[in-house]
C-alpha positions in Angstrom: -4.0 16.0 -13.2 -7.4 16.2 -11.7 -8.6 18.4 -8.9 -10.1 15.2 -7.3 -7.0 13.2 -7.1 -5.3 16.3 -5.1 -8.2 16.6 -2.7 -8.1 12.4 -2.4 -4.3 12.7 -2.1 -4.7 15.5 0.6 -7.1 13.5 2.3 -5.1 10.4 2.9 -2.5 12.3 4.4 -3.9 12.9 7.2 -4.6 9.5 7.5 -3.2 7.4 10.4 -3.0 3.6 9.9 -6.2 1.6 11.1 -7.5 -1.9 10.5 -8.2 -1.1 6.6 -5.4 1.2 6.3 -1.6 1.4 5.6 1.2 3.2 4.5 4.3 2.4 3.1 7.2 4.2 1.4 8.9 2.3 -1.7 12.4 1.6 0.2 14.4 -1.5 -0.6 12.5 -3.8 1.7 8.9 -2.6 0.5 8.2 -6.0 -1.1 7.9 -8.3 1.4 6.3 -6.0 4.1 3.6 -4.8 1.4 3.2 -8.6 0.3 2.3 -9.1 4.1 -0.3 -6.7 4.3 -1.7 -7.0 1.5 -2.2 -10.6 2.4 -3.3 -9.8 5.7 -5.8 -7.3 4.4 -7.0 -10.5 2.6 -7.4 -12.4 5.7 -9.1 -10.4 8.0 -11.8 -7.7 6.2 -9.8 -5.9 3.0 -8.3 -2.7 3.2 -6.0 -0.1 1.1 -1.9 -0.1 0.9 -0.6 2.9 0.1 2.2 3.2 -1.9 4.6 6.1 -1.6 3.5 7.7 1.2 5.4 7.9 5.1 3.9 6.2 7.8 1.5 8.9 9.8 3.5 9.3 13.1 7.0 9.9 11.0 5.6 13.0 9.1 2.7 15.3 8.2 0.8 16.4 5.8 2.7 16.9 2.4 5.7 15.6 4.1 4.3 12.4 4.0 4.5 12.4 0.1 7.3 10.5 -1.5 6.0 8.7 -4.8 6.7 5.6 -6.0 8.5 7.0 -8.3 11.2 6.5 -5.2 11.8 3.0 -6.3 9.6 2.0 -9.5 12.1 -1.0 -10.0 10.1 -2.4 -6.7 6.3 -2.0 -7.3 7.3 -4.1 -10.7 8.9 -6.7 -8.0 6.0 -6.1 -6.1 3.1 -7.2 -8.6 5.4 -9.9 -10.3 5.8 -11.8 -6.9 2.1 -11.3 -6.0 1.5 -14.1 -8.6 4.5 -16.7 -7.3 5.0 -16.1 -3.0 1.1 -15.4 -1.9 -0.8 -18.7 -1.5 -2.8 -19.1 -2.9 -2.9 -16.4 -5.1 -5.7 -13.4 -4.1 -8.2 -12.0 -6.7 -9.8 -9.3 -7.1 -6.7 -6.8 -5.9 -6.9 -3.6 -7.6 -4.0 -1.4 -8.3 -4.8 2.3 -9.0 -2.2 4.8 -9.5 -2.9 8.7 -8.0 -1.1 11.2 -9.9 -0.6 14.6 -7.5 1.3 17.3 -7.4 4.0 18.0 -4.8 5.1 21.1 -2.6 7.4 22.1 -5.2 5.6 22.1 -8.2 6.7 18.8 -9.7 4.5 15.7 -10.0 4.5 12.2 -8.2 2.5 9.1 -8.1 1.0 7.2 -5.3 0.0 3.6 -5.5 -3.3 2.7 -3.6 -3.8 -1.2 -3.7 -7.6 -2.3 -2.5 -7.8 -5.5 -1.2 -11.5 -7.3 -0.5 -11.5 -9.9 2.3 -11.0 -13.2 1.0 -12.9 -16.6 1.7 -9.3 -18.5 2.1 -6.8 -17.9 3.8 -3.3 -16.7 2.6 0.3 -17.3 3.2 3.3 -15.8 1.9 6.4 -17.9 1.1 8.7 -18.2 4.1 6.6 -15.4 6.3 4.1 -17.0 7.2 0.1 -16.7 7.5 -0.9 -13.2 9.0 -4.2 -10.8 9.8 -4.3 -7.0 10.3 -4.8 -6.0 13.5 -5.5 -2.6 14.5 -2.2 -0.5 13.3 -0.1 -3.8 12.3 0.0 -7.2 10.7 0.3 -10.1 12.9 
């Protein structure tokens, strides 16, 4: 695994959530709150979703580190209903996956989806239209 992916992976953990910024761990209800951000991220001015990482005021540093590997079954739900509930659809998303290395020596993933702001506006089926605001989507 590279180096530059540990420092990067280091880095975002001690990121707190901001306008262009989230975190979400890959629990059972992942989908439709990452489907809302990403689309609000689309309707205000882009940002990043983290995938598999604990929100900033719940833990720190390393402790923040879960993987996606946590749920893999729902990042495949994830991107298949990116295409069907989000209208209409967003281009341009790009998915990147961020091997690391955890605490105890084993390795994990991290899913980092960059969103650009869109010129239309996006709705996702039955939650509605929303924009990021400065920690949250509205």
């Amino acid at each position: 695994m590279p180096e530059s992916n540990q420092k990067l992976v280091q880095q975002l953990c001690g990121m707190d959530e901001s306008i262009g910024f989230e975190t979400k761990r890959v629990s059972s209800s992942v989908v439709r709150k990452a489907l809302i951000a990403i689309s609000a991220f689309a309707n205000t001015d882009g940002g990043i979703l983290v995938l598999g990482m604990e929100d900033y005021d719940k833990a720190e540093g390393g402790d923040r580190l879960f993987g996606i590997e946590e749920n893999k079954e729902a990042i495949d739900e994830l991107k298949r209903k990116m295409d069907v509930q989000v209208m209409p659809p967003i281009t341009g998303i790009q998915w990147s996956e961020l091997p690391y290395q955890k605490s105890n020596g084993e390795e994990g993933t991290l899913l980092a989806v960059q969103v650009t702001k869109s010129t239309k506006v996006h709705s996702v089926f039955e939650s509605g239209t929303w924009k990021r605001m400065e920690r949250s989507n509205r």
